[in-house]
Legacy VTK file of the C-alpha trace (Angstrom):
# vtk DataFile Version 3.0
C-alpha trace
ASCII
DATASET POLYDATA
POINTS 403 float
42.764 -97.950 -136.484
44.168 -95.232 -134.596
47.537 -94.072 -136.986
49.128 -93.872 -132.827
48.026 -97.650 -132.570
48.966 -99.088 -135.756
51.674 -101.511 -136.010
53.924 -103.087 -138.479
52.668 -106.200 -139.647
54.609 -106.756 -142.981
56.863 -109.337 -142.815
60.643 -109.102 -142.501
62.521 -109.439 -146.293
64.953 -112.838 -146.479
68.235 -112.615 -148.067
68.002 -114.023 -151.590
67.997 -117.878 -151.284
67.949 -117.224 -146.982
65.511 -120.138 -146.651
65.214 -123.131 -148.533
62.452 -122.729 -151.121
59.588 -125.652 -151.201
61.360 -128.857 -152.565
58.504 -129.271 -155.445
59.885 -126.093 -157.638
63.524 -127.279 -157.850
62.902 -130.985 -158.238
60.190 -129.704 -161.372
62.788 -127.436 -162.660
65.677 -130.238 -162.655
63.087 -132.883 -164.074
62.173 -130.490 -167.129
66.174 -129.194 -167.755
66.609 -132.990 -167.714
63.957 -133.610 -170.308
65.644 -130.290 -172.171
69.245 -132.009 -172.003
68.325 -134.989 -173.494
66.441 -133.745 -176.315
69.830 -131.809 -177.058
71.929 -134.810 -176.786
69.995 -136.850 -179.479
69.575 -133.840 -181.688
72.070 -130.915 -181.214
75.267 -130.351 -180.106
78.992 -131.957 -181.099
79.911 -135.099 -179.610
78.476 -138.589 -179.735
75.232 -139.914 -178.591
74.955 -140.945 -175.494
75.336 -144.462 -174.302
73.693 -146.540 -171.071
76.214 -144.642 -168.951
76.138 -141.025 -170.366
72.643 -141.489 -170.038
73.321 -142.333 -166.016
75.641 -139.440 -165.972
73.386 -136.914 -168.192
70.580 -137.770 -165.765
72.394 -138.067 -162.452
74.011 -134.499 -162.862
70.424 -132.921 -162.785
69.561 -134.792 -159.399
71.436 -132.357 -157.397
69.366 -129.246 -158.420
66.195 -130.487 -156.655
68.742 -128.908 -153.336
70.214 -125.839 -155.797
69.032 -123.124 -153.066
69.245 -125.260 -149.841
72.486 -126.727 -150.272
73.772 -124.559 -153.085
77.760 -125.621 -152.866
77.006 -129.617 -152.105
74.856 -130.038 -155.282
77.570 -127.847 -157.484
80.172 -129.761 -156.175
78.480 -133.069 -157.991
77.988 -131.943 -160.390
80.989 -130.372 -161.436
82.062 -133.790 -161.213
79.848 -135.619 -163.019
80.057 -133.120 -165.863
83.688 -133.578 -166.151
82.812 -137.329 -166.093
80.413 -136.241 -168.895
82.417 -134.411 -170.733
85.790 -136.459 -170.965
84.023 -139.718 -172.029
82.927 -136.869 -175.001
79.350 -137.550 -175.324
77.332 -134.542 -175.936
79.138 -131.306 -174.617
75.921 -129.383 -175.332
73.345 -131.335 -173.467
74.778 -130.392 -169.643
75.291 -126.398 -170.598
71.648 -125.408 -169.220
72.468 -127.484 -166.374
75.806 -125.773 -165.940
74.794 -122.404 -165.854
71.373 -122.753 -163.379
73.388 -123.936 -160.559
76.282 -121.130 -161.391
73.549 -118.687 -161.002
72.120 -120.480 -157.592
75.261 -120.095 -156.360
76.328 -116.644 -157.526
72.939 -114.785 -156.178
73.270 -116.776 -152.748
76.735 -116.150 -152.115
79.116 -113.299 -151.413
81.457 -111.308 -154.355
84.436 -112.927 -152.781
83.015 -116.753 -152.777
81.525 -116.153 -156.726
84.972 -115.125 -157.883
86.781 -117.633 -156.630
83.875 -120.416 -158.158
84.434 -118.566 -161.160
87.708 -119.214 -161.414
88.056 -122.482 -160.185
85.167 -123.740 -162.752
87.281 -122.040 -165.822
90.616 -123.505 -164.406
89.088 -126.727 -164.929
87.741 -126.435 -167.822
91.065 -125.807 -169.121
92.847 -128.149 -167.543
90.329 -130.851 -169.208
90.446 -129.710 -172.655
94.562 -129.030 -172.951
94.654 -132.016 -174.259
91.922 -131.010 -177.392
94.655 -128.646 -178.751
93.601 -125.042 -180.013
90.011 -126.330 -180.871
89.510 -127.292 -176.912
90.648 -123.583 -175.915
88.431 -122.360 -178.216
85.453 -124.454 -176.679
86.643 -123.226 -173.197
87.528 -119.663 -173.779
83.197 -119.491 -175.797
81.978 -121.366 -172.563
83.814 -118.972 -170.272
81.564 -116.131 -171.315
78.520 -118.201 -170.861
79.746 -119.010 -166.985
80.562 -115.038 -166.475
77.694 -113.728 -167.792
75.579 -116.466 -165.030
77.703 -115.595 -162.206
77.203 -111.960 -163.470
73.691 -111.838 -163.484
73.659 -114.421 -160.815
75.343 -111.364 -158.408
73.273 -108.878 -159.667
69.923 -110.297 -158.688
71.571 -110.969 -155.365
72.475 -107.455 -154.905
69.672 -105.480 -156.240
67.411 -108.197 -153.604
69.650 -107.252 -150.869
69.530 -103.155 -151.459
65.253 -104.058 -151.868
65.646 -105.240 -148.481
67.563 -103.258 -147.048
65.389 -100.552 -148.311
62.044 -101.767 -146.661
64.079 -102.662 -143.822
64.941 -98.465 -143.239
61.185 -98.412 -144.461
60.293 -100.174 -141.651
62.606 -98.633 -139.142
61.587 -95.429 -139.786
57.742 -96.444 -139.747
58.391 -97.223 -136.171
60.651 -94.008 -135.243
57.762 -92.190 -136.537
55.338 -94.204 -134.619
57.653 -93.876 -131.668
57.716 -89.993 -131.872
53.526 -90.020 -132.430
53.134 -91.915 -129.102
56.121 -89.379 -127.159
53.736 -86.683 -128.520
50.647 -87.804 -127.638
51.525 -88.580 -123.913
53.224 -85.596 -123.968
49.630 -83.907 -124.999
48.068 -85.859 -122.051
50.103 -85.129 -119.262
50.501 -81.193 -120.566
45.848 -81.634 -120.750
46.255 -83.332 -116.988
48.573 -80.458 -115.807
46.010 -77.684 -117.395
43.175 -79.126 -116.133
44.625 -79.632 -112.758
45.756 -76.028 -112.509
42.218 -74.665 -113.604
40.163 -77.208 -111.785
42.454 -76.762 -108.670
42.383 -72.986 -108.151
38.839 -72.441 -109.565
37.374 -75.025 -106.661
39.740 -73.335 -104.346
37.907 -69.595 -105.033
34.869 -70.859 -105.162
35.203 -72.588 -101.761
36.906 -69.462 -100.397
33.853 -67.144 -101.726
31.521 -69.559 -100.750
33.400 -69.751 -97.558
33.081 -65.530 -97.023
29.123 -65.413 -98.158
28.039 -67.822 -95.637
30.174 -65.990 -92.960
28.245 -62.576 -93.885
24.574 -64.251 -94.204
25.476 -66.606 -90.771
27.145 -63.885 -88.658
24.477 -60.972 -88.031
20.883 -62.125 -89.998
19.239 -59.303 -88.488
21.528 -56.874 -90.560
22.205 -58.555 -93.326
25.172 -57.337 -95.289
24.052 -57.685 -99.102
26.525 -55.512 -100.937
29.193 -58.142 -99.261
26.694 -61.199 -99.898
26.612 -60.108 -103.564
29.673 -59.333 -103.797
30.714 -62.831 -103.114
28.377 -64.087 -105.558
29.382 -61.980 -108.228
32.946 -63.208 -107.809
31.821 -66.632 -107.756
29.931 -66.428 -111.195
32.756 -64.505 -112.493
35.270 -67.771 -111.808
32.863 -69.802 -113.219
32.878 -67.993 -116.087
36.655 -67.852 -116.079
37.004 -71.961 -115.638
34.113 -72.765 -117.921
35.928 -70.367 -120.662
39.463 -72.250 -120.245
37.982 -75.681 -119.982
36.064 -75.202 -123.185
39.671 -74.519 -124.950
41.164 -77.177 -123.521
38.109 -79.897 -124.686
38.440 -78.124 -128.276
42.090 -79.253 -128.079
41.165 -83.113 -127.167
37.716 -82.689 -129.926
40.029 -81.925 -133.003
43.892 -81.720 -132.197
44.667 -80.518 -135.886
43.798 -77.341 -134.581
46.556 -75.984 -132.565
45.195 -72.146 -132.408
42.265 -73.792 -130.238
44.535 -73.189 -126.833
44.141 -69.412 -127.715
46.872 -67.163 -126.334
49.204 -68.792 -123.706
48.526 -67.206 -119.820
52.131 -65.020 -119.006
53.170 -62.254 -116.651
50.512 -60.168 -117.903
47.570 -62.085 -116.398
49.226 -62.373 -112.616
47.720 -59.077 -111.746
43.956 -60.128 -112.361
45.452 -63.902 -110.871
46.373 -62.119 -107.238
42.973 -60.119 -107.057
40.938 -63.271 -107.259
43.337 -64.845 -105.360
40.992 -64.941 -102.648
43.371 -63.628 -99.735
45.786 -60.809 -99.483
48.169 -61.002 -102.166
50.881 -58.584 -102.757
52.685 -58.915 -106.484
55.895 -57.285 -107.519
56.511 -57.838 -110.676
60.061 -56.590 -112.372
60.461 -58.555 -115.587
60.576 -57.376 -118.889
59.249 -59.206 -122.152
59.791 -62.444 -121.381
59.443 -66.095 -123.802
55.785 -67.454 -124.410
56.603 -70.854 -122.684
58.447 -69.115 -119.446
55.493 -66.453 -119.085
53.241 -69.502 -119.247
55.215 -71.508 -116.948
55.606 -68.780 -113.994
51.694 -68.157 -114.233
50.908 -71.719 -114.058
53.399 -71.775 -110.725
51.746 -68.760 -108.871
48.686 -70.086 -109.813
49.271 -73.550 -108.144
51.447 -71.891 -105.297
48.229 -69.333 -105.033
45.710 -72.228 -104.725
48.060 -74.386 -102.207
48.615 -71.209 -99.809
44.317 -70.908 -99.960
44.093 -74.440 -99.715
46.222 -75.409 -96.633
47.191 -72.098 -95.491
45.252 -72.476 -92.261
44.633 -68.849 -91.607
41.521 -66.193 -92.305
44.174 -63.116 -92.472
46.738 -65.016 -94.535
49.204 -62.903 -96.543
50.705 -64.233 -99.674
53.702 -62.423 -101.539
54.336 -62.841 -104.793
57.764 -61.875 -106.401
58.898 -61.909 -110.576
62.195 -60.746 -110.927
65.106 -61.074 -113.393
68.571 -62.310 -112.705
72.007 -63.307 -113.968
72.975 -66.949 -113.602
76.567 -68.638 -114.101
78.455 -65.770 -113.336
76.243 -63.573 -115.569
76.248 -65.123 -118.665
72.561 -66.398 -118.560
69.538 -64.726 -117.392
66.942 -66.472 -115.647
63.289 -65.385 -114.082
63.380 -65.844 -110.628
59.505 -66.576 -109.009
59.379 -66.621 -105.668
55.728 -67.407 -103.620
55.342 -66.853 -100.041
52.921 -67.096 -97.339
52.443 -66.517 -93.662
49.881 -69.348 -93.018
50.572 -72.781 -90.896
52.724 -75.084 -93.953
51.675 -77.368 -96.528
49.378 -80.419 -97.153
51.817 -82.675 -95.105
51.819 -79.873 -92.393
47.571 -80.177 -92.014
47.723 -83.626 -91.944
46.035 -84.004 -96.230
47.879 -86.024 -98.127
49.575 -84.559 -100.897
48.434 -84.112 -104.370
49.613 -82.973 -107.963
50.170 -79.649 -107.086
54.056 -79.515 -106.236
54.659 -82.416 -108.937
52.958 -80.291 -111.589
54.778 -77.019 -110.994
58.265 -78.973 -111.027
57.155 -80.089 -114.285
56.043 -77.028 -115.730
59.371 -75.547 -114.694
60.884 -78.903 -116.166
59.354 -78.023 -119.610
61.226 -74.938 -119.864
64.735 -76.204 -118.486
64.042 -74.688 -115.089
63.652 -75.852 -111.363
61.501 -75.534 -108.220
61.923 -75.618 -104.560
59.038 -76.056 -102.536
58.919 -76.258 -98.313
58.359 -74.605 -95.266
60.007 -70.935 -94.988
63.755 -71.042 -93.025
62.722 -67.290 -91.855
59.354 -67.398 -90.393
55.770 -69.336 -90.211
54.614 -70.357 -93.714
55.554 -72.104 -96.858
57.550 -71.103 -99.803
58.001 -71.749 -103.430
60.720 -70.594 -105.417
61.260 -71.275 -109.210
64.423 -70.291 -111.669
63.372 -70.489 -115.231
66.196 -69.385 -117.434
65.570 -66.612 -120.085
69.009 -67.561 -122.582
72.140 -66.033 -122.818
72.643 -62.641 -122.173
73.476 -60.095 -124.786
LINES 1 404
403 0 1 2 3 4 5 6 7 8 9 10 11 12 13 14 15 16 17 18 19 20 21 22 23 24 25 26 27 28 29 30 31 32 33 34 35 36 37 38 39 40 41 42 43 44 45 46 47 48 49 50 51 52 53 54 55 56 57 58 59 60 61 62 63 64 65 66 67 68 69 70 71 72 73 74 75 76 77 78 79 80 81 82 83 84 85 86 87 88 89 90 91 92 93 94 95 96 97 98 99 100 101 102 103 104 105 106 107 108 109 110 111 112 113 114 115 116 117 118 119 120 121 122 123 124 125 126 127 128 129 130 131 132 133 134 135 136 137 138 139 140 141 142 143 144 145 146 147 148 149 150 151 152 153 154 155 156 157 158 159 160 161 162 163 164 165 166 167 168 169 170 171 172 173 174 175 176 177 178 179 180 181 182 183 184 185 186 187 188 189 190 191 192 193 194 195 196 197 198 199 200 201 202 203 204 205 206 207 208 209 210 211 212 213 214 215 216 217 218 219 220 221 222 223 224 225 226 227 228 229 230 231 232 233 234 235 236 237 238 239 240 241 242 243 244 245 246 247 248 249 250 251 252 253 254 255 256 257 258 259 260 261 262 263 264 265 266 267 268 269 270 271 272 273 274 275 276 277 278 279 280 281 282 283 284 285 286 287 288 289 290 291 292 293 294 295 296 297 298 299 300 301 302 303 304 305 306 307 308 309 310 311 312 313 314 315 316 317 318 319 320 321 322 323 324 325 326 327 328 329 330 331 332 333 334 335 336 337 338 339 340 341 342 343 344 345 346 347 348 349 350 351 352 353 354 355 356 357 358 359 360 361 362 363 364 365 366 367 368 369 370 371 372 373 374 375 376 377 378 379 380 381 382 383 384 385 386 387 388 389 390 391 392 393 394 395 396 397 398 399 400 401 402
């Protein structure tokens, strides 16, 4: 499974004692501390035997921890009273202790700090209130059995605790399993549309060329046979190969990236300022560049190519003309009162408008450059010019702060 695909399937943790646990455990565990208690009543413990009714009570008070974990308070709550039942008739005072301290530690690890202390304290406050009457000997009893019913609520809130942290633990586990998930699927669309962009820009203006050189070779071999131009035929041909070349070169790079994306050197060099010289001589038409920018950030340089390029293509594409003229303009200015530079691209052409303007619907072009300037925290206009026939595209990109 793709890791971008995989999903969480490990259940959620439950709070200690969340969910009642399958009836068959507790009723086997109050059956054999039954069986336990009155093994200790005939043969340990101080007291007397028990008679047909401490028998009743001995056994009754171990009914209620068949429901210990689903109804932890209701089944303490009996038998707190049928202990003291128990107890004052003085049968056995051993035989109910392992009793006694299960269903303190039920009700310690499924309930809060604040709800254990006060059970705590309640339990011991009646304890002495029952054997105040036994003298120093009954304190005694009470103050030895209060240890025994703090060391189960102790360990009863321990367990609790160290099952809550465990959860809360896988829970983060968990959470950041899916952040991470989350941020492998923003990547990898990310990837995608960056791939769609690339291709689009190559594929775009490399068609574009090749349909413009095309275009000029079967002028020359169509316009005078009888004196065939073949410097200009070849020429054309030569130009043609050499964009082949050019696209076959940059859409091998970007298939290496898609074959084995662990390789992130694959993209080779990023395209900047540098390469819009050799961009306007293929161009295809007249293209004047000015160019007065100095060392400028990877991603910007990349971004501005990728613009002229598409802005390039479009002019080719719908420009509507044989003698069109495009300008091409890479400056640097101050922004915000000159605290922040930006690079200011400007693309301009002398032809009949855009795709809406030649009746073609229109296509990624214009949506691609905005997010190429997007990318880099910049911004592009695109429309007809407001000072002549022709279509223009302008693009800030900012550079940073200035120094």
């Amino acid at each position: 499974m793709n890791p971008v695909q995989a999903t969480i399937t490990a259940p959620r943790p439950r709070r200690a004692f969340a969910s009642p646990a399958p009836p068959r455990q507790d009723a086997c565990l109050a059956a054999g501390l039954a069986a336990l208690a009155s093994l200790i009543a005939v043969t340990l413990g101080t007291g007397r035997h028990p008679d047909a009714l401490g028998w009743a009570l001995l056994l009754a008070l171990h009914v209620p921890l068949a429901w210990r974990r689903r109804a932890p308070l209701t089944a303490l709550t009996v038998m707190i009273a049928l202990i003291a039942g128990y107890h004052q008739l003085d049968y056995n005072h051993s035989a109910p202790t392992a009793a006694s301290m299960v269903i303190l530690y039920t009700v310690a690890a499924g309930g809060s700090p604040r709800r254990t202390a006060v059970i705590g304290v309640s339990v011991v406050a009646l304890m002495v209130v029952l054997k105040i009457d036994h003298g120093v000997a009954g304190l005694t009893v009470t103050f030895q059995i209060t240890g025994w019913i703090v060391s189960m609520l102790v360990l009863g809130g321990y367990l609790r605790v160290h099952r809550e942290n465990a959860a809360a633990a896988l829970e983060r586990a968990e959470r950041a399993e899916r952040t991470r998930e989350e941020e492998a699927r923003r990547r990898v669309a990310e990837e995608r549309l960056r791939i769609a962009r690339d291709l689009h820009d190559l594929l775009a203006h490399s068609i574009t060329l090749i349909g413009v050189q095309t275009s000029v070779a079967a002028h020359v071999l169509a316009a005078d046979p009888d004196r065939l131009d073949r410097t200009a035929v070849a020429r054309s041909l030569d130009d043609i190969a050499e964009t082949c070349r050019t696209a076959r070169g940059e859409l091998r790079t970007t298939l290496e990236v898609l074959r084995d994306p662990g390789t992130p050197d694959a993209r080779g060099p990023l395209p900047g300022l540098h390469g819009l010289t050799d961009l306007a001589k293929a161009a295809g038409v007249t293209a004047e560049l000015t160019v007065r920018a100095g060392e400028v950030p990877p991603a910007v340089g990349a971004a501005a190519y990728r613009i002229v390029q598409e802005a390039l293509t479009n002019a080719v594409r719908h420009g509507g003309r044989d003698d069109l003229t495009v300008r091409v303009r890479v400056h640097e200015e101050e922004q915000a009162e000159g605290s922040v530079r930006a690079l200011r691209v400007r693309v301009t052409d002398d032809g009949t408008g855009g795709a809406a303007a030649d009746g073609r619907p229109p296509g990624f072009g214009l949506v691609g450059m905005r997010e190429r300037a997007r990318s880099v925290g910049g911004t592009v206009e695109a429309g007809p010019r407001a000072d002549g026939p022709g279509f223009e595209v302008s693009a800030v990109l900012p550079l940073g702060e200035t120094r």
